[in-house]
C-alpha positions as CSV (number, residue, x, y, z in Angstrom):
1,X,0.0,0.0,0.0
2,X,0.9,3.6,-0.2
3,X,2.9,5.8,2.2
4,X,0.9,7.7,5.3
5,X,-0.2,11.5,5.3
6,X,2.5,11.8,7.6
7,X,5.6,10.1,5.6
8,X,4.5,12.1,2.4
9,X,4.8,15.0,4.8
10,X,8.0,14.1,6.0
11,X,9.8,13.3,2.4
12,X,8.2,16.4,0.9
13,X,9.8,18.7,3.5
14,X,13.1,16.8,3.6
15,X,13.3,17.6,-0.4
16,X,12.2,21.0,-0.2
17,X,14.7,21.9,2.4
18,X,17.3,20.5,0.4
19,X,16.2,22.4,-2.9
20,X,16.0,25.6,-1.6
21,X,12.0,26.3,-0.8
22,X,11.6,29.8,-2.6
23,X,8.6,31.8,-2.2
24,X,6.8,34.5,-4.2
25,X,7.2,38.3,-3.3
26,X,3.2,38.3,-2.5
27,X,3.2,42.3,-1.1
28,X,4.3,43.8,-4.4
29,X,1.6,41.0,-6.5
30,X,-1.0,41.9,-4.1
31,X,-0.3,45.5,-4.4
32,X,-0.3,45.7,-8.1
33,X,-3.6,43.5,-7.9
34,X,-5.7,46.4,-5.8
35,X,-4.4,48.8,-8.3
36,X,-5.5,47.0,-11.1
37,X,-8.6,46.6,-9.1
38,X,-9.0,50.0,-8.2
39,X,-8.2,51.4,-11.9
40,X,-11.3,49.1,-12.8
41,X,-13.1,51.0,-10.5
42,X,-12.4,54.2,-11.0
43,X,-12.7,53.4,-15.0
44,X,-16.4,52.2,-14.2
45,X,-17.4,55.0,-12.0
46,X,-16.3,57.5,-14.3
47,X,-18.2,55.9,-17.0
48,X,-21.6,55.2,-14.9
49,X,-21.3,59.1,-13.7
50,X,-21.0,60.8,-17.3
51,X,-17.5,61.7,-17.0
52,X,-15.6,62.1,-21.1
53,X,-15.2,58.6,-22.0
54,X,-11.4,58.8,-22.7
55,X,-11.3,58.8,-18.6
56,X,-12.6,55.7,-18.3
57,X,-10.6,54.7,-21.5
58,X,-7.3,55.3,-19.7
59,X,-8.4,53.3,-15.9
60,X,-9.1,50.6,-18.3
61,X,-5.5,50.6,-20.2
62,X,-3.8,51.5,-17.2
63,X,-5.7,48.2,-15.2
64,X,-4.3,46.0,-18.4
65,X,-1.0,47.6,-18.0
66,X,-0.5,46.8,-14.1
67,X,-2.3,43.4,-14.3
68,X,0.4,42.7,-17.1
69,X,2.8,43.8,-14.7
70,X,1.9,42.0,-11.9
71,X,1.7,38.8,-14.2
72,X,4.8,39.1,-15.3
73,X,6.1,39.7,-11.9
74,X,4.2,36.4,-10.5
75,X,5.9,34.2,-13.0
76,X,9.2,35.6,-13.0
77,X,11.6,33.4,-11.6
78,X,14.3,36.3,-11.0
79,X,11.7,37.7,-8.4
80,X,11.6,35.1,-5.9
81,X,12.8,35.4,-2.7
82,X,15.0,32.4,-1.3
83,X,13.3,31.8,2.5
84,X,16.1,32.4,5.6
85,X,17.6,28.8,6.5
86,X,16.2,27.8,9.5
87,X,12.8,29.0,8.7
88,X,9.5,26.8,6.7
């Protein structure tokens, strides 16, 4: 039969310790994710309240612009952070 909970546990943190367990920089993705949802906003609100329409033209380039950036940031391998040894 197969290996408990436990053992998988076990060999899946004795690997990742010896890898080098990296982690994302989530602050600067979350950040560029309320922008992007803020510029939405904004872009919709200035459109449902009559505003010129190039307004709302602009939140909506600029929220494809930062949600380009922020994908390109998640899947960057050059922006992860290595953890501290010592630390999971």
């Amino acid at each position: 039969m197969g290996r408990s909970r436990e053992e998988h546990l076990a060999a899946w943190t004795a690997k990742t310790r010896r890898v080098g367990f990296k982690r994302r920089n989530w602050p600067v993705v979350r950040r560029l994710a309320a922008l992007c949802a803020g510029l939405l906003l904004a872009g919709l609100a200035a459109r449902l309240l009559g505003y010129a329409p190039a307004l709302s033209a602009a939140c909506w380039i600029a929220a494809a612009v930062t949600a380009a950036v922020m994908l390109i940031w998640f899947f960057d391998p050059h922006r992860f952070r290595t953890r501290p040894p010592g630390t999971f």
